[in-house]
Structure formats: structure tokens, C-alpha cells
ZAGU-880268 format. One line per field, with one value per residue (C-alpha): residue number from 1; residue in one letter; z, y, x. Coordinates in Angstrom, 3 decimals. Example, Ala and Ser with C-alpha at 12.3 -4.5 7.8 and 13.67 -1.06 7.14 Angstrom:
BEGIN
num	[1 / 2]
residu	[a / s]
up	[7.800 / 7.140]
north	[-4.500 / -1.060]
east	[12.300 / 13.670]
This chain:
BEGIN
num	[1 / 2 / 3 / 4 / 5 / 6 / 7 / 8 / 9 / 10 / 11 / 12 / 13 / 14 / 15 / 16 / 17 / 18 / 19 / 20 / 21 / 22 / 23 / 24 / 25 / 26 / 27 / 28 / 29 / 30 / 31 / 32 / 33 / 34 / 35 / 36 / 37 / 38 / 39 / 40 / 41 / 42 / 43 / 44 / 45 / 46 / 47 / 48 / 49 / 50 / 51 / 52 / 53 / 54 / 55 / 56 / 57 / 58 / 59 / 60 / 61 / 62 / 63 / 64 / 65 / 66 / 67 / 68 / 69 / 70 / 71 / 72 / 73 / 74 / 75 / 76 / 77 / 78 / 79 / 80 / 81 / 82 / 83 / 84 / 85 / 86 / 87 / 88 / 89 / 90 / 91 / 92 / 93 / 94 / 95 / 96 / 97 / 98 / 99 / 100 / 101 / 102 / 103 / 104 / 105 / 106 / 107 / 108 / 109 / 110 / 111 / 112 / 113 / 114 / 115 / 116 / 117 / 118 / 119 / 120 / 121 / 122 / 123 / 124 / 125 / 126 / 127 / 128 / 129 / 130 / 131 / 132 / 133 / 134 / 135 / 136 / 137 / 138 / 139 / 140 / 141 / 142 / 143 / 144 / 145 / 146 / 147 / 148 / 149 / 150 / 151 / 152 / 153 / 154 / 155 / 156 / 157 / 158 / 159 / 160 / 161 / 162 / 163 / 164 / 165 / 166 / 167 / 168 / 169 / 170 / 171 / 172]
residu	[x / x / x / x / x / x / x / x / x / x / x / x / x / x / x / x / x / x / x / x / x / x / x / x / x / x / x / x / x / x / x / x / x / x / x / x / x / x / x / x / x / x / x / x / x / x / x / x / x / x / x / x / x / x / x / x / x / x / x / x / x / x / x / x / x / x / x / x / x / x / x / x / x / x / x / x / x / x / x / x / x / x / x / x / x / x / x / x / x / x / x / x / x / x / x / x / x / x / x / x / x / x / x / x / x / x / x / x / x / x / x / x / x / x / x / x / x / x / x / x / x / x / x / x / x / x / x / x / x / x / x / x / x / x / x / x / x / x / x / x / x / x / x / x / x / x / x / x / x / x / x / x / x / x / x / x / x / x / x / x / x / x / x / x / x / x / x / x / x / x / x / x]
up	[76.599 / 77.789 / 79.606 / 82.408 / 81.968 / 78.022 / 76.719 / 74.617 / 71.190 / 71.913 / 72.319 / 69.486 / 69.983 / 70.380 / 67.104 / 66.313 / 68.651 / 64.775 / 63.375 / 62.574 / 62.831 / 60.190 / 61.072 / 57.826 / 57.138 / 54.689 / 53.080 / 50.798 / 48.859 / 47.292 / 46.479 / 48.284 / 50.640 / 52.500 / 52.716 / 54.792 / 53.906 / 56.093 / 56.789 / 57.435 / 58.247 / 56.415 / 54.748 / 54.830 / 51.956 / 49.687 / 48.195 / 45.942 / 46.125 / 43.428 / 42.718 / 45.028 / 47.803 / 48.840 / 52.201 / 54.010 / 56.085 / 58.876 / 60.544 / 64.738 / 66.272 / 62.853 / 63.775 / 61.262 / 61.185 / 60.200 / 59.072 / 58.213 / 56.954 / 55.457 / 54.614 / 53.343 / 51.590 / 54.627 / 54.897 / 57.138 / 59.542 / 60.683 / 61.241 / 62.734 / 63.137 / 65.030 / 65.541 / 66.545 / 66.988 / 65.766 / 68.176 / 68.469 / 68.607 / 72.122 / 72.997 / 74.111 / 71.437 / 71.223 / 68.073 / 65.925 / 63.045 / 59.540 / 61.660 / 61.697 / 64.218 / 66.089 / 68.216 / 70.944 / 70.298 / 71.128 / 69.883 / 69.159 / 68.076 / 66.813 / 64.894 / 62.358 / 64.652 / 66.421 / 63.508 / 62.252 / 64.950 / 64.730 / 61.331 / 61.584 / 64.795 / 61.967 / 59.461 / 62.492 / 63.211 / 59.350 / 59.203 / 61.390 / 59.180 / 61.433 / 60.246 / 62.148 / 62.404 / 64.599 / 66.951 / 70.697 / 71.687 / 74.791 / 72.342 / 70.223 / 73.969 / 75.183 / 72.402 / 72.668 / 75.724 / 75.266 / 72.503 / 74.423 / 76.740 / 74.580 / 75.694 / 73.781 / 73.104 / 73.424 / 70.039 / 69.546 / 69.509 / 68.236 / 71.654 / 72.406 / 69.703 / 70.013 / 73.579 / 71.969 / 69.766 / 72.768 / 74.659 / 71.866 / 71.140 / 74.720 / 75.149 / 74.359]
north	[-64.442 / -65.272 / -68.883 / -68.779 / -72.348 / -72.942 / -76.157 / -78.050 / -77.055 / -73.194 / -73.134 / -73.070 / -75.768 / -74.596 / -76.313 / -74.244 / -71.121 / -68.915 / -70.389 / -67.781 / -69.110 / -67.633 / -67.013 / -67.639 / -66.069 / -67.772 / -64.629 / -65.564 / -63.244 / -64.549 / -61.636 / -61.021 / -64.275 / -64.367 / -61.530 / -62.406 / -59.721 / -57.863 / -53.998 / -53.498 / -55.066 / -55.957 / -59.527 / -61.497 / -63.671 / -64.505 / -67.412 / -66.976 / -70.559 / -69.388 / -66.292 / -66.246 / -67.474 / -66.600 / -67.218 / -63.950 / -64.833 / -62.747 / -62.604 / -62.778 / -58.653 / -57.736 / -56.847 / -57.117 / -56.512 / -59.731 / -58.999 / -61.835 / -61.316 / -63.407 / -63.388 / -65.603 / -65.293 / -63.475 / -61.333 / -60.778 / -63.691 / -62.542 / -59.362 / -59.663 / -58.193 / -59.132 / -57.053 / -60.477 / -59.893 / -62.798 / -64.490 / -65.429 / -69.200 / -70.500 / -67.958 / -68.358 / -67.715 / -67.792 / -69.511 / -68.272 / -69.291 / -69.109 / -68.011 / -70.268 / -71.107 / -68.253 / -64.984 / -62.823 / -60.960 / -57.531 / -56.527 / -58.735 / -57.087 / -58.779 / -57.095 / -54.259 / -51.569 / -52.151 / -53.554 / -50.325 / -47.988 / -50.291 / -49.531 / -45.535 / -45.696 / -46.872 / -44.479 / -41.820 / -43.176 / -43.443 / -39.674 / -39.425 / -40.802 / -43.305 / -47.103 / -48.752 / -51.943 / -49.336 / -48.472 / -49.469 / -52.596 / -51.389 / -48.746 / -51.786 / -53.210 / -49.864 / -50.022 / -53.274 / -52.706 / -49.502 / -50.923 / -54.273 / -51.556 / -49.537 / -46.391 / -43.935 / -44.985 / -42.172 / -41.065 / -42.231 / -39.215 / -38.483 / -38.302 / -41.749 / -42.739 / -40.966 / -42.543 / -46.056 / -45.889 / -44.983 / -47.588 / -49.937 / -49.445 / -49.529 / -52.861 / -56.086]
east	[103.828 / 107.285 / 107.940 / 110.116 / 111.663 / 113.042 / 111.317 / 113.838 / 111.745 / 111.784 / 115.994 / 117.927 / 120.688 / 124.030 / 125.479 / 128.599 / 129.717 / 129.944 / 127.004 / 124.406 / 120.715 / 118.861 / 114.617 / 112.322 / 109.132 / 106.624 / 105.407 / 102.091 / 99.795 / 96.460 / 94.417 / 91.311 / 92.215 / 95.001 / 98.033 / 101.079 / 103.204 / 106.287 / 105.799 / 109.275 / 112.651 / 115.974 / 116.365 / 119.134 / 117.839 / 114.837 / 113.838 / 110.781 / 108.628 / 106.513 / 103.891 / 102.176 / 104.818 / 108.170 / 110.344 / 112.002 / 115.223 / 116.520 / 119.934 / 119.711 / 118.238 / 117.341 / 113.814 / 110.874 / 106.990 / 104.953 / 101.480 / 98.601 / 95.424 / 92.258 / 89.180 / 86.430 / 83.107 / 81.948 / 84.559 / 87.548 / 88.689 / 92.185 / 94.144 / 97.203 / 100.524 / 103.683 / 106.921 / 109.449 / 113.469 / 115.176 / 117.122 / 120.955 / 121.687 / 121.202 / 119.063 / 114.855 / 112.198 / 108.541 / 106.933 / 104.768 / 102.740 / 104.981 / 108.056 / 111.270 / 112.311 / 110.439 / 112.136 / 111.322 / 107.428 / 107.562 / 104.324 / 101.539 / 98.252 / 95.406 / 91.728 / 92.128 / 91.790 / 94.957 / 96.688 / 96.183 / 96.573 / 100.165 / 100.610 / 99.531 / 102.585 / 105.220 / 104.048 / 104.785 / 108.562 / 108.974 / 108.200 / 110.809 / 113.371 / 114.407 / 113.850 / 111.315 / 113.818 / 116.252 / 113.752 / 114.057 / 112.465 / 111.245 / 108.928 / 107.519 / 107.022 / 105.569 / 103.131 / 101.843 / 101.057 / 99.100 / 97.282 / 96.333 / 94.802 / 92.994 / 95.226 / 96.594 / 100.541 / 103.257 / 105.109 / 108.278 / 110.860 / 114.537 / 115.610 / 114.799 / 116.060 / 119.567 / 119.492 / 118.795 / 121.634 / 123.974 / 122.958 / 123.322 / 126.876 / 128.223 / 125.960 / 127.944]
């Protein structure tokens, strides 16, 4: 998933030390065909294209939950659903499909099973009343990874959380 050498498309350039580098999400919603639609995370901006079509911007570590899904006359083609961080200017990112410029993939699932096994996970941290955009990274990791495996992940708990936010604000 993660390149160990930047290529010069997957760094953002370095074009002001302030300037923030806002990521855009086509978001699109054709009943019945194709649903991109976000789960969770806190816009910047939104710029509404039309009915059907609108573009989701997100400041740098404000993490959101990208889901796309289609279907033909035959039925469903794609389930997906990615949980990206948006990266700081300068910093690596991984592209992806209706993501601007791209950002770090912490969880990439793909079928309806795990998509919703995902989605049942967020419902859980929700019940927590803890915003599934403040949870840990290394959780949305953890999951992934449990999921790619077709394990059982562990719950996400207040204590982690609390820890999290500790080691958040003494980070730089």
C-alpha cells in the first residue's frame, strides 16, 4: 500500500510554508447505480455541481470515510469503502479514485461483507459517543487489517481513546 520512495505525482509541492492543501471528494448519488457517499468526517467546504453531484473538501488530518457503490442490470459491481487522512502539504499520499489529491489509506475494504462489518465497527464507536473522525489511526489500521484477514477486529474502547487524545496533544 505505502511506496517507500515518493514519486513526484504522489507529493504535494511545497508551494507556500502556510498554504493549506485542501483534499476534494467527488461525492455522486444516482439511485439504484452508483452511490459515492461519505459515512463520516468534517468538511471544510462544499460545492454542490448539481443533483446528483457535489465535491466534499477536507482540511490536512481531518479524517473521513469514503464509500462507492454500483450496480448494473445484474446487480452489484462495487462495494467499497476507504477511511483516508488528508495529508499536510509536502507530505506522501496514496491516490485514490475521486480523491484530490489523495492522503494516507488507513483502511481499505472492498465486497459488502467487509464494507459492512466496517460500517457495523463505526456504528459501535458512534455508540460510544466518540466521533469516528477522532478515533486513533492505528484502530482504523488495526481494523483493516483484521478484516483483510477475515478475523474478528477488537472494539474500540474509551480508554484508547482517552490515551489517543493524550498522545495527540503532546505530539507536535
Amino acid at each position: 500500500m505505502n511506496d517507500n520512495e515518493p514519486s513526484p505525482q504522489n507529493v504535494i509541492p511545497l508551494a507556500h510554508p502556510r498554504a493549506v492543501t485542501l483534499t476534494h471528494v467527488e461525492l455522486t448519488w444516482i439511485e439504484k447505480k452508483i452511490e459515492h457517499w461519505l459515512r463520516f468526517g468534517r468538511r471544510t467546504e462544499e460545492n454542490i455541481l448539481d443533483r446528483r453531484r457535489s465535491i466534499a473538501s477536507f482540511a490536512p488530518n481531518n479524517m473521513f470515510a469514503f464509500v462507492r457503490w454500483a450496480s448494473n442490470d445484474y446487480g452489484t459491481i462495487i462495494s467499497r469503502m476507504d477511511i483516508v487522512r488528508p495529508v499536510e502539504t509536502g507530505e506522501r499520499f496514496q491516490t485514490l479514485p475521486f480523491v484530490r489529491p489523495g492522503g494516507e489509506i488507513l483502511l481499505r475494504v472492498d465486497g459488502w461483507p467487509k464494507v459492512e462489518r466496517a460500517l457495523r465497527a463505526i456504528d459501535a464507536i458512534e455508540a460510544l459517543r466518540i466521533d469516528p473522525a477522532d478515533v486513533a489511526p492505528e484502530y482504523w489500521r488495526h481494523l483493516h487489517n483484521r478484516l483483510a484477514a477475515s478475523h474478528e477486529p477488537r472494539a474500540y474502547t474509551r480508554e484508547q481513546h482517552a490515551a489517543w487524545l493524550k498522545r495527540r496533544s503532546v505530539s507536535p
